[in-house]
TORROGU-846146 format. One line per field, with one value per residue (C-alpha): residue number from 0; residue in one letter; x, y, z. Coordinates in nm, 3 decimals, padded with zeros to 5 digits. Each point is the difference from the previous one (the first is absolute). Example, Ala and Ser with C-alpha at 12.3 -4.5 7.8 and 13.67 -1.06 7.14 Angstrom:
BEGIN
num: (0:1)
residuo: (A:S)
u: (01.230:00.137)
v: (-00.450:00.344)
w: (00.780:-00.066)
This chain:
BEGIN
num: (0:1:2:3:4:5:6:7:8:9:10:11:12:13:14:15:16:17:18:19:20:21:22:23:24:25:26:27:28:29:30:31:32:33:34:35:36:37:38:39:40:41:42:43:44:45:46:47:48:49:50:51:52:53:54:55:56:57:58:59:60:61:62:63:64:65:66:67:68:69:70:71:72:73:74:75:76:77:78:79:80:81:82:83:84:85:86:87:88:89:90:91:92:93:94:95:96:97:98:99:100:101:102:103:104:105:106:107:108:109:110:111:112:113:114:115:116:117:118:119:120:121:122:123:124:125:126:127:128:129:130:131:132:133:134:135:136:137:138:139:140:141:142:143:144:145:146:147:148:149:150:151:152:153:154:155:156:157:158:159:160:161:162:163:164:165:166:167:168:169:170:171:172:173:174:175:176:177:178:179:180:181:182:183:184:185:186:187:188:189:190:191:192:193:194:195:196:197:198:199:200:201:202:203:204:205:206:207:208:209:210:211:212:213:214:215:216:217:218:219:220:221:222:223:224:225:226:227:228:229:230:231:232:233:234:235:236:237:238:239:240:241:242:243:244:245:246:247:248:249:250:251:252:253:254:255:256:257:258:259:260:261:262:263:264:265:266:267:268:269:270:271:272:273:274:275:276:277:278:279:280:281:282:283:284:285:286:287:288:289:290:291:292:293:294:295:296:297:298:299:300:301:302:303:304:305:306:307:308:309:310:311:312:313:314:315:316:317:318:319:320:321:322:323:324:325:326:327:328:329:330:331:332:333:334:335:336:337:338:339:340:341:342:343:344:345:346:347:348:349:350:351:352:353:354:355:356:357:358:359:360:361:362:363:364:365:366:367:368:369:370:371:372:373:374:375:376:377:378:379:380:381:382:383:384:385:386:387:388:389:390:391:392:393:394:395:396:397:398:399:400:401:402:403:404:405:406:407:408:409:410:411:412:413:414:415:416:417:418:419:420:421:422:423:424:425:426:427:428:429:430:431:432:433:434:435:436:437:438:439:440:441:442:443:444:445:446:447:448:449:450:451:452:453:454:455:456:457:458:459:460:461:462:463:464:465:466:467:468:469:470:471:472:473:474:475:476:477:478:479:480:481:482:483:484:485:486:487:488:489:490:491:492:493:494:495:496:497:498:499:500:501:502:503:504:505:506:507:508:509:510:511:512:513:514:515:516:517:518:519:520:521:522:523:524:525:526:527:528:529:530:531:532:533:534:535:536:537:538:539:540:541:542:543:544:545:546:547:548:549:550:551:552:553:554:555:556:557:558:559:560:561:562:563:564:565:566:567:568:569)
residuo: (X:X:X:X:X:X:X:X:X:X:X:X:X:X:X:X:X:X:X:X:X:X:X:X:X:X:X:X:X:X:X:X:X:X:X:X:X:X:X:X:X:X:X:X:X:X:X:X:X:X:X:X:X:X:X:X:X:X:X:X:X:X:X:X:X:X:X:X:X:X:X:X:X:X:X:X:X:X:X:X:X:X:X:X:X:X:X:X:X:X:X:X:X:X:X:X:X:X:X:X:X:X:X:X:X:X:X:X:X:X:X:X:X:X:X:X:X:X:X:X:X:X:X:X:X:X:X:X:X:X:X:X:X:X:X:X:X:X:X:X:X:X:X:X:X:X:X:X:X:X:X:X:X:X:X:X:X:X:X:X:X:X:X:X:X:X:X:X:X:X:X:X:X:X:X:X:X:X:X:X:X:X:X:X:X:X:X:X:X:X:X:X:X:X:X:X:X:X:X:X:X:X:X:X:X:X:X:X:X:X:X:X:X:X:X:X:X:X:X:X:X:X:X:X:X:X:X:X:X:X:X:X:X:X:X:X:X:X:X:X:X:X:X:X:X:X:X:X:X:X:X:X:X:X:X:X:X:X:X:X:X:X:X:X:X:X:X:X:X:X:X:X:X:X:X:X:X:X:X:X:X:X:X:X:X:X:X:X:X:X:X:X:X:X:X:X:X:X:X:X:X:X:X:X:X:X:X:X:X:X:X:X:X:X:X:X:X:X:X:X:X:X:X:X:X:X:X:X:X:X:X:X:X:X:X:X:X:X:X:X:X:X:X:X:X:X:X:X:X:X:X:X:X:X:X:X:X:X:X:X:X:X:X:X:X:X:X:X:X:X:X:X:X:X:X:X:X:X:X:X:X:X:X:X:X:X:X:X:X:X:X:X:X:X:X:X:X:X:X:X:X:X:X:X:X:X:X:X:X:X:X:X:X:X:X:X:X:X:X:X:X:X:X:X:X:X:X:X:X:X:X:X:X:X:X:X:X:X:X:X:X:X:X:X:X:X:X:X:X:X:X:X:X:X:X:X:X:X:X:X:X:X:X:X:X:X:X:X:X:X:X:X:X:X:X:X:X:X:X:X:X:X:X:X:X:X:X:X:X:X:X:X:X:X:X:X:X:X:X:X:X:X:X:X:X:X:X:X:X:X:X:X:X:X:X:X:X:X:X:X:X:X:X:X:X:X:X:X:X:X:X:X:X:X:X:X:X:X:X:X:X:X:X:X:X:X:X:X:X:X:X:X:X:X:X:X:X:X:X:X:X:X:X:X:X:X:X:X:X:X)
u: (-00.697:00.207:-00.033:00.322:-00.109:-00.316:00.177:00.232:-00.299:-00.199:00.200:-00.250:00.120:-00.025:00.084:-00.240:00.045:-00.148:-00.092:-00.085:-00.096:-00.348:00.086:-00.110:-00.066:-00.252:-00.299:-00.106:00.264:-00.210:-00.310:-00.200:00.135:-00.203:00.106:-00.098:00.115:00.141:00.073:00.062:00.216:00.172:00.138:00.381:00.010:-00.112:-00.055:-00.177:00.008:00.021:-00.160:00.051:-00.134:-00.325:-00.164:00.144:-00.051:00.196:-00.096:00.144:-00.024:-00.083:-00.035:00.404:00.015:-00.220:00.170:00.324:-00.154:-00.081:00.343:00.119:-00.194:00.001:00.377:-00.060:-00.226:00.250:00.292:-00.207:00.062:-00.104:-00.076:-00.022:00.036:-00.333:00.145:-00.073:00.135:-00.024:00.154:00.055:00.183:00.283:-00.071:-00.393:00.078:00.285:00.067:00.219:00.106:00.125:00.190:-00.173:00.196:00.290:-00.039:-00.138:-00.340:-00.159:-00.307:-00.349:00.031:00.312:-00.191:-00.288:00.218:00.201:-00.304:-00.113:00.341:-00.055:-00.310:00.119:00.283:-00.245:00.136:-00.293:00.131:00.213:00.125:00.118:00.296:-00.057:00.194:-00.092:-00.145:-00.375:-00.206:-00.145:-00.200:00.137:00.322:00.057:00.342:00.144:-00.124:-00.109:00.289:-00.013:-00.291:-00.105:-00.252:-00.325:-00.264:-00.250:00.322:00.057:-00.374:00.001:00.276:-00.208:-00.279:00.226:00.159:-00.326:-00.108:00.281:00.004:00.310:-00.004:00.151:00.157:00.132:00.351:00.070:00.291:-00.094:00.347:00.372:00.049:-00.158:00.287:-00.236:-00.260:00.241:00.214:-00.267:-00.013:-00.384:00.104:00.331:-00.078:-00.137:00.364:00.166:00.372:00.117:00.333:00.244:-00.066:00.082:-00.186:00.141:00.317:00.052:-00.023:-00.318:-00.158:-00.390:-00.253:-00.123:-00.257:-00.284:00.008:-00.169:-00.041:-00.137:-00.385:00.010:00.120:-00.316:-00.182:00.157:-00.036:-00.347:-00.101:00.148:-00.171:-00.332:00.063:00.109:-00.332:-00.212:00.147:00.113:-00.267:00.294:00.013:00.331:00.252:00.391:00.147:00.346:00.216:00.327:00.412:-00.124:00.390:-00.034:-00.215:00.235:00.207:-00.189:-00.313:-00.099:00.369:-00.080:-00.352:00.207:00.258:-00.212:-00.269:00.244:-00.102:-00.204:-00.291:00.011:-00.017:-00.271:-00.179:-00.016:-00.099:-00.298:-00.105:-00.059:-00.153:-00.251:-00.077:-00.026:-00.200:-00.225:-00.072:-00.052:00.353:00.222:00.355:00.292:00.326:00.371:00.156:00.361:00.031:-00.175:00.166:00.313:-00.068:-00.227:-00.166:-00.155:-00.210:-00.157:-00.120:-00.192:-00.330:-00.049:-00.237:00.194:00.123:00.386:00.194:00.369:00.210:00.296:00.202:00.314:-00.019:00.128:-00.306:-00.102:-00.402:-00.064:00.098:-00.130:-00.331:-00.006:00.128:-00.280:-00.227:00.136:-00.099:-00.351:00.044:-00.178:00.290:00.099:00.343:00.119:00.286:00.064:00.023:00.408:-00.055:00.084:00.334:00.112:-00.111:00.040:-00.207:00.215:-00.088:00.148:-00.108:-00.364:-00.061:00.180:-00.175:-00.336:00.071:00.090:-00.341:-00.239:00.146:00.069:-00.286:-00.245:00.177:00.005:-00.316:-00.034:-00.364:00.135:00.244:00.112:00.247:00.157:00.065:00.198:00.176:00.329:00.199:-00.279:-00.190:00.258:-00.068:-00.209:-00.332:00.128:00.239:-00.270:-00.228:00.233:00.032:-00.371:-00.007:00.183:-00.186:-00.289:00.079:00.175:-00.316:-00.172:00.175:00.369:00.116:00.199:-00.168:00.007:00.202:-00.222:-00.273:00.109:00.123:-00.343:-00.262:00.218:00.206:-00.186:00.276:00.027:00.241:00.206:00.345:-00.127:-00.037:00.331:00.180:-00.145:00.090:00.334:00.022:-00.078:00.284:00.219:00.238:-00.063:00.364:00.023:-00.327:00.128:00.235:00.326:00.246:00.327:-00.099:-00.134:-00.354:-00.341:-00.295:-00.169:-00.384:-00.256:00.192:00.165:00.394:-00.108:-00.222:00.188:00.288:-00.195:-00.186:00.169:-00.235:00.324:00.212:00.274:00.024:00.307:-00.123:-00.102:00.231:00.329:00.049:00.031:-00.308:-00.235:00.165:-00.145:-00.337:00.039:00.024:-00.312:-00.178:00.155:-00.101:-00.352:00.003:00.080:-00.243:-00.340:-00.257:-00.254:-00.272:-00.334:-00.135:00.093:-00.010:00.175:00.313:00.045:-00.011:00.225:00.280:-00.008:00.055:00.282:00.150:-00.037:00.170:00.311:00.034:00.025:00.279:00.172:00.026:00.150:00.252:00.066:00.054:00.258:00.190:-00.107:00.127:-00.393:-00.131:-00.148:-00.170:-00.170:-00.103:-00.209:-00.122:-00.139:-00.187:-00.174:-00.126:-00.094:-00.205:-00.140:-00.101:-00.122:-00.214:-00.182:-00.049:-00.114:-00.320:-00.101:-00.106:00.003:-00.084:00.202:00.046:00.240:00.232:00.212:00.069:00.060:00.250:00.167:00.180:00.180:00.074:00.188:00.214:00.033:00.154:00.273:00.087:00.020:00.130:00.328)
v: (03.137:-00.071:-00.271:-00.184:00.038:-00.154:-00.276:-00.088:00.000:-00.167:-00.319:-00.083:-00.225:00.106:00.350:00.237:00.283:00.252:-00.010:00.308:00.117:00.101:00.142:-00.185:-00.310:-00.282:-00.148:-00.175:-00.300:-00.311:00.181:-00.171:00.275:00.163:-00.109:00.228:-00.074:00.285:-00.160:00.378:00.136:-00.271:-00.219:-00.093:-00.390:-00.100:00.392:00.031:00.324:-00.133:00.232:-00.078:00.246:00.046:-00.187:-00.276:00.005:-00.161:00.154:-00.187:-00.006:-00.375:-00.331:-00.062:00.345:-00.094:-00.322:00.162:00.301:-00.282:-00.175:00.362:-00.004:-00.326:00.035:00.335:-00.172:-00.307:00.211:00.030:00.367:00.149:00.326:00.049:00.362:00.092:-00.063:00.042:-00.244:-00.001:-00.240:-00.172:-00.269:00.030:-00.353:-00.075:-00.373:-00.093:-00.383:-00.282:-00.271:-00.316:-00.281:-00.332:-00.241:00.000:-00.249:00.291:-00.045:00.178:-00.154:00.088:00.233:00.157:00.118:00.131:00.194:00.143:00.109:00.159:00.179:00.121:00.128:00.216:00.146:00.097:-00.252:-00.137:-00.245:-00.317:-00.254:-00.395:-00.126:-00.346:-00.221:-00.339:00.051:00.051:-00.315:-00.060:-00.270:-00.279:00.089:-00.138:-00.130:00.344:00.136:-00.318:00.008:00.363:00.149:00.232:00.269:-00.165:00.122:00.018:00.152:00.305:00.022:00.082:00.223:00.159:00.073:00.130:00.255:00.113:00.106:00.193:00.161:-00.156:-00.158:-00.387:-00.082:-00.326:00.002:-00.328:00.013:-00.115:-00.021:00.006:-00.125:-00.338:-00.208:-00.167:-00.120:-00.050:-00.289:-00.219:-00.266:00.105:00.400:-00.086:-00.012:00.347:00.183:00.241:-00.183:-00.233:00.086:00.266:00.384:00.359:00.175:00.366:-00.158:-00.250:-00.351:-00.230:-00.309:-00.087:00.001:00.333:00.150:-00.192:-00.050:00.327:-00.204:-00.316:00.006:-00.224:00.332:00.178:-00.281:-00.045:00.422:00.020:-00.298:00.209:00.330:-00.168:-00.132:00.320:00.136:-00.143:00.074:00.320:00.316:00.258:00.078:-00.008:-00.315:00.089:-00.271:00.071:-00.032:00.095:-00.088:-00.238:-00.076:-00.324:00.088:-00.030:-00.231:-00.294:-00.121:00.329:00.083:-00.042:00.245:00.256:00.005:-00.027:00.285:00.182:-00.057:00.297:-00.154:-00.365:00.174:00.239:-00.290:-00.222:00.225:00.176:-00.335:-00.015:00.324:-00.110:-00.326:00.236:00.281:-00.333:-00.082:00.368:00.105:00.283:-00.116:00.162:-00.110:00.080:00.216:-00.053:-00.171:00.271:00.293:-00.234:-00.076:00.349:-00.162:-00.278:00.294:00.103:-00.391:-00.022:00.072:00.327:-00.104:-00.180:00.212:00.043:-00.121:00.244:-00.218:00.100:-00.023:00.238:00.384:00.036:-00.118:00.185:00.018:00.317:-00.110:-00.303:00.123:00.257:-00.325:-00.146:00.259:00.144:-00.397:00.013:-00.203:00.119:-00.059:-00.076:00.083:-00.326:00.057:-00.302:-00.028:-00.103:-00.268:-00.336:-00.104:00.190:-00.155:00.356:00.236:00.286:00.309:00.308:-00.239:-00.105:00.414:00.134:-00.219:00.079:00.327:00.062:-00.249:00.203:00.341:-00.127:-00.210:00.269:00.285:-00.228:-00.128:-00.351:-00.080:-00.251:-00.053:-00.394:-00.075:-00.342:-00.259:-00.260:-00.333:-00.127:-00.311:-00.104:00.333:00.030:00.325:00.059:00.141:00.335:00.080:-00.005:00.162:00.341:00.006:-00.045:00.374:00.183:-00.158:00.143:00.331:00.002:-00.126:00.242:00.343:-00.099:00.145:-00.185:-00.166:00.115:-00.268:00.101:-00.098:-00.328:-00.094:00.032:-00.119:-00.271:-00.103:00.113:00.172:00.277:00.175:-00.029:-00.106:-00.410:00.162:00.223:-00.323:-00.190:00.253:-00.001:-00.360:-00.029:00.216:-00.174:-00.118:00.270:00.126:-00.343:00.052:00.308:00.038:00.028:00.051:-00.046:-00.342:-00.034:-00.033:00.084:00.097:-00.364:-00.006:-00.215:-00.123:00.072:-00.038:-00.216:-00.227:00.004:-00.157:-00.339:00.036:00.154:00.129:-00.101:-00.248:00.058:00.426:00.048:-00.006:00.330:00.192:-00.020:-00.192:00.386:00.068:-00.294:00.068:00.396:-00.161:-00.250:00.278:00.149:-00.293:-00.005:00.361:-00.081:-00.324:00.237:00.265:-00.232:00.174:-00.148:-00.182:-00.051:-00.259:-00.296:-00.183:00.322:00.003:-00.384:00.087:00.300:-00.187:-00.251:00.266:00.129:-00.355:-00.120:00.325:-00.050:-00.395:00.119:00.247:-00.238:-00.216:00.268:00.040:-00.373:00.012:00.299:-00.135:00.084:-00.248:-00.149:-00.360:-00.150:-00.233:00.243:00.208:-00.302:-00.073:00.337:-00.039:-00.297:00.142:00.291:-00.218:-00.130:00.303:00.095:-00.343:00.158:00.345:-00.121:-00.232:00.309:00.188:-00.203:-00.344:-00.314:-00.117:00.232:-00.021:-00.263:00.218:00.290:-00.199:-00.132:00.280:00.015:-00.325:00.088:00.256:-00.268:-00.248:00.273:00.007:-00.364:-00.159:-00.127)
w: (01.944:-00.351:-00.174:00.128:00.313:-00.071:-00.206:00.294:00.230:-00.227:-00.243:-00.256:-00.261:-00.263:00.122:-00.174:-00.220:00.143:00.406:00.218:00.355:00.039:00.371:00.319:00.057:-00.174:00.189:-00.257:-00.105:00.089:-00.154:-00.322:-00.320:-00.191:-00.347:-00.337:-00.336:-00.236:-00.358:-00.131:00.249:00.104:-00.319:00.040:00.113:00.345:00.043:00.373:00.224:00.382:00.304:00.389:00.213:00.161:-00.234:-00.274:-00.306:-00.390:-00.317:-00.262:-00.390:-00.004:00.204:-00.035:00.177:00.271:00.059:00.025:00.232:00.214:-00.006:00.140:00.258:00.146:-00.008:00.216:00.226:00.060:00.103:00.355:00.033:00.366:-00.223:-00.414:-00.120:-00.208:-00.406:-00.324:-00.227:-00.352:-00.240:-00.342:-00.163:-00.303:-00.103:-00.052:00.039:00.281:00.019:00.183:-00.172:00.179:-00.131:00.110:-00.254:00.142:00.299:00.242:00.009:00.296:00.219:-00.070:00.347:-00.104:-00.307:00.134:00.281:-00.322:-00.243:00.337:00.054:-00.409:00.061:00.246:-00.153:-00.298:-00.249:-00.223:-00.198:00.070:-00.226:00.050:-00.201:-00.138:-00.202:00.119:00.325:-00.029:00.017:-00.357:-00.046:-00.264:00.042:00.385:-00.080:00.024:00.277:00.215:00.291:00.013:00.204:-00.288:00.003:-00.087:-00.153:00.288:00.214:-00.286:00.008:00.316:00.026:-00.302:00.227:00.250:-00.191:-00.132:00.336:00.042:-00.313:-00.186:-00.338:00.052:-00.351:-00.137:-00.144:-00.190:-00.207:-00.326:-00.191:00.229:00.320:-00.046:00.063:00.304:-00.301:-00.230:00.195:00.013:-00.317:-00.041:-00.061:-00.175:-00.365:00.066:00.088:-00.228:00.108:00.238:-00.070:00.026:-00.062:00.171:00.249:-00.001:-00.068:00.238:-00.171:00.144:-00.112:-00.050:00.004:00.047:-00.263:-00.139:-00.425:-00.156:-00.296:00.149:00.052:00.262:00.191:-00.063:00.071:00.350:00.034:-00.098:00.267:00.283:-00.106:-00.036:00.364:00.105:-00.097:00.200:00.355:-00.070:00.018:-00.145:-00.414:00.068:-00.077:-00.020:-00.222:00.045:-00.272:00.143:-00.055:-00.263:-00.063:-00.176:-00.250:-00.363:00.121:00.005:-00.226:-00.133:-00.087:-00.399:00.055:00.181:-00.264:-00.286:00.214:00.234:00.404:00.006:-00.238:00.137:00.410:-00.122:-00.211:00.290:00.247:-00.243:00.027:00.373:00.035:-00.255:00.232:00.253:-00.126:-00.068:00.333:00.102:00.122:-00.072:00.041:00.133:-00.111:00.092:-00.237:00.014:-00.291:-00.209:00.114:-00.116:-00.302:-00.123:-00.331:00.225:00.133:-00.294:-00.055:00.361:00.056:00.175:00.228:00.184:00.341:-00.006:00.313:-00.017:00.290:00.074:00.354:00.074:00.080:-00.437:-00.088:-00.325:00.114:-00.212:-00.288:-00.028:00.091:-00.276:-00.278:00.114:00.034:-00.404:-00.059:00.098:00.332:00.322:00.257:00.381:00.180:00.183:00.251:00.245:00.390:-00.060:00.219:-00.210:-00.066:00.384:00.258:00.188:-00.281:-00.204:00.155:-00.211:-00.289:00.091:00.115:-00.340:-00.168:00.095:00.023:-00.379:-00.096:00.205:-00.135:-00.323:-00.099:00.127:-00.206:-00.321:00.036:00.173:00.125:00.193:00.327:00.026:00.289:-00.026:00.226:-00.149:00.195:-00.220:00.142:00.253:00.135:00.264:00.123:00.309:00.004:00.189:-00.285:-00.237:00.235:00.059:-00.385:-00.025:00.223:-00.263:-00.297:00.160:-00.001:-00.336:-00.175:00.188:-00.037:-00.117:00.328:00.295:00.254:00.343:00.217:00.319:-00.224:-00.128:00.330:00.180:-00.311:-00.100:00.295:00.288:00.136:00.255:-00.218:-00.329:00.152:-00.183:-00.328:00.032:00.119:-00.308:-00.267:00.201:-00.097:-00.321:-00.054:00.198:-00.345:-00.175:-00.082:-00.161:-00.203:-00.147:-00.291:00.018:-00.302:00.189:00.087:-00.360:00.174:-00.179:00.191:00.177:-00.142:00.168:00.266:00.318:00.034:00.299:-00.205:-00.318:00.200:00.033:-00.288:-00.306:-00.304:-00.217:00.169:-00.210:00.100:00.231:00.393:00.119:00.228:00.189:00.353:00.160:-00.178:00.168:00.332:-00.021:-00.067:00.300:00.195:-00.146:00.090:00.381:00.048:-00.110:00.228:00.311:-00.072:-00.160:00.218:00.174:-00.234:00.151:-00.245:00.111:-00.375:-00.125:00.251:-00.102:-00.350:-00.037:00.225:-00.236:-00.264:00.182:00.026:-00.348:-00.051:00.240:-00.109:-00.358:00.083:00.191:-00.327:-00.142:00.241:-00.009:-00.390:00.036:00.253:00.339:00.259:00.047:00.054:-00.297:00.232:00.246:-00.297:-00.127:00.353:00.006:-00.346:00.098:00.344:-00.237:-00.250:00.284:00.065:-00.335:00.018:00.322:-00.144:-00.302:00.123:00.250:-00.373:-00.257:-00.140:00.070:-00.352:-00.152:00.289:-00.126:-00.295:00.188:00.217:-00.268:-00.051:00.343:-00.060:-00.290:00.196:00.297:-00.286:-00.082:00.340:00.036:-00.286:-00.061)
């Protein structure tokens, strides 16, 4: 029997690298395995050689090894085969560490049981590290007035998701921004003295207002930094603390606008920054940081301290991964590959995107050198996507960060959806391509490429408001069809919370289309379209409380409300 034979008879997810017959049948698939460790033969990452025949036995070159040999098989043993073929598997990951990351600051933040159910679905798709994004949403003590409405992670609830991903063999690590994305801080009078501007300044050319950044030159910053570090410390068992560090836009045009002109923004980023990884390094960590303002701005690199770990993000299929792991590398900076699920800002996920994507981080990152595989999840404008979009992107993150190759749809369809077969996943990808004519460039309608966004979304939601609206009346009527064809033939979903959740998808997706139509003409009701987004946010209310926390809701909702107003108003 080949090997695609085998793979068809047997999805595994991740599918392995090497998997062979062994003739007849196994009698041994519920046995205890024999497990031996060989550090010298056996040394790439998570390196384990699988047996299933008479007997069963893992031989791995360390405990990561075994744990994944052991992920294997209990994925063998759930597909309830009358009769497994006697195997021989044997294995190894690109990536030594493969993590998740999951945005929790921006109002989606899931329920103590969702967690648990998703470090569990981690563990058995071999990832061993996850992150949680934080900007304002972890509970730290003396500073209640942030977080107090918001059902933060505490510190007894990270330590015990801490514990839990322990026992499965994942890292949990603590991602606190520590210089952008602090507007939530920065609002409140307490914080406000600390902001680098409340006023005007450019985010990759589109013109926003404060506050944004925290001072680099106020030391009220590091003072606020260094108290969240030191409370970081002492739930979290990892060495590991990403401080973030990201889009600081603002920075220059605000209070440290004479330092960066008098010491260019390179020195005043790298100045600030060298100072948290010293607090850090204090209290035991070694931080990670995002590197896109670095690999910007080249001199900044040769400022940093190079033992920090290097986070390269980047989130369309032109990614340059390679190369920015080789600046990095020429710096002195061990470095990760982060690609992202293409998820946020869609409602619907971008499928040639999100697989592209991955695809070019996995082979990329491994070839240049990246240690590290990071998928992102993040949640723009309220974390509107449903957990099954992030879930199918979740199956082909986990076989990027594994081998860099696709995933098998059979695979993901049964591990992650408990599905008979793959025609869900199919249907899915199907979807999140469902606009993407409109996502593409196109020079005759003076069109660039659309990044981080769907056509669909971007239509409620423009990045820049004052960009031309994407695509013709003929254009959104090809992509209603898209959807109506994929209404006709969704197949059969047997998760209850799963079908409720992807129809929504599917009629976020159709309402914002309809809009479209409505703004180009198309002889629609106004009216009924708005009666349809409020049964929809009701909806989205009901969805929301089955996963995730109550209190960021309103947020979340607030954004629906803003497309019911520009169906409503005068």
């Amino acid at each position: 029997m080949d090997r695609e034979t085998l793979a068809s008879l047997i999805p595994l997810l991740p599918m392995p690298r090497e998997l062979e017959s062994l003739g007849g049948q196994s009698t041994a698939l519920d046995a205890e395995p024999t497990i031996t460790h060989d550090p010298v033969a056996l040394t790439k990452p998570a390196e384990y050689v699988l047996e299933i025949g008479r007997g069963l036995s893992i031989t791995a070159g360390d405990q990561e090894g075994v744990r994944c040999a052991l992920a294997t098989l209990e994925q063998i043993r759930s597909l309830g085969l009358d009769a497994v073929p006697a195997i021989r598997i044997h294995d190894w990951a690109s990536f030594a560490t493969r993590g998740f990351m999951l945005d929790v600051s921006r109002d989606r933040i899931p329920t103590m049981d969702e967690m648990h159910r998703l470090i569990r679905l981690l563990a058995s798709l071999k990832f061993n590290h996850f992150q949680l994004y934080f900007e304002h949403t972890f509970a730290y003590a003396g500073h209640e007035g942030v977080w107090q409405d918001l059902d933060p992670i505490t510190p007894e609830q990270y330590h015990e998701l801490d514990e839990a991903c322990r026992k499965n063999g994942i890292e949990l690590v603590a991602q606190q921004n520590c210089f952008g994305h602090l507007a939530k801080w920065l609002v409140r009078d307490r914080y406000a003295p600390l902001a680098e501007t409340h006023g005007p300044y450019l985010f990759n050319g589109i013109p926003r207002t404060g506050p944004m950044s925290l001072c680099p030159n106020d030391p009220r910053s590091l003072e606020l930094v260094s108290d969240w570090i030191a409370q970081l410390r002492h739930v979290s068992s990892s060495g590991l603390l990403h401080i973030g560090c990201d889009e600081t836009a603002d920075v220059g045009s605000g209070r440290s606008a004479t330092s960066v002109e008098r010491l260019g923004l390179p020195a005043v980023y790298a100045r600030y920054v060298s100072s948290i990884v010293r607090i850090c390094e204090e209290r035991g960590f070694q931080p990670m940081f995002w590197a896109d303002i670095a690999l910007s701005e080249p001199a900044t690199l040769e400022m940093l301290p190079k033992t920090m770990l290097a986070m390269a993000w980047g989130y369309e299929p032109d990614t340059p991964f390679a190369g920015w792991v080789r600046t990095l590398g020429d710096a002195g900076f061990e470095s990760w590959v982060c690609p992202g699920t293409s998820c946020w800002r869609s409602f619907t996920g971008r499928t040639m995107e999100r697989q592209a994507n991955m695809a070019s981080a996995a082979i990329e990152g491994a070839e240049a050198g990246a240690t590290g595989f990071l998928l992102t999840e993040w949640g723009d404008l309220g974390h509107r996507q449903q957990w099954p979009i992030m879930l199918r992107a979740l199956g082909d993150g986990a076989q990027a960060a594994w081998s860099g190759t696709s995933a098998s749809r059979d695979a993901i369809a049964v591990h992650i959806f408990g599905q008979r077969d793959s025609h869900l996943v199919h249907w899915l990808d199907q979807l999140g391509d469902a606009d993407l004519p409109l996502r593409m460039a196109n020079p005759d309608a003076g069109r660039q490429v659309l990044r981080n966004a769907t056509a669909i979304f971007d239509e409620l939601h423009p990045a820049n408001p004052d960009r031309p609206p994407r695509g013709s009346l003929d254009e959104w009527l090809g992509i209603e069809q898209t959807l109506d064809q994929l209404r006709r033939t969704m197949p059969r979903i047997e998760n209850d919370a799963y079908h409720e959740e992807i129809v929504h998808t599917l009629q976020r997706a159709e309402l914002a289309v309809r809009i479209a139509l409505l703004r180009r003409g198309a002889d629609l009701s106004a009216e009924a379209i708005a009666d349809d987004v409020r049964t929809m946010m009701d909806d989205h209310l009901r969805l929301w409380l089955r996963r995730s926390r109550s209190a960021g809701l309103a947020s979340s909702l607030s954004y629906d409300q803003s497309v019911l107003e520009s169906l409503t108003s005068p």
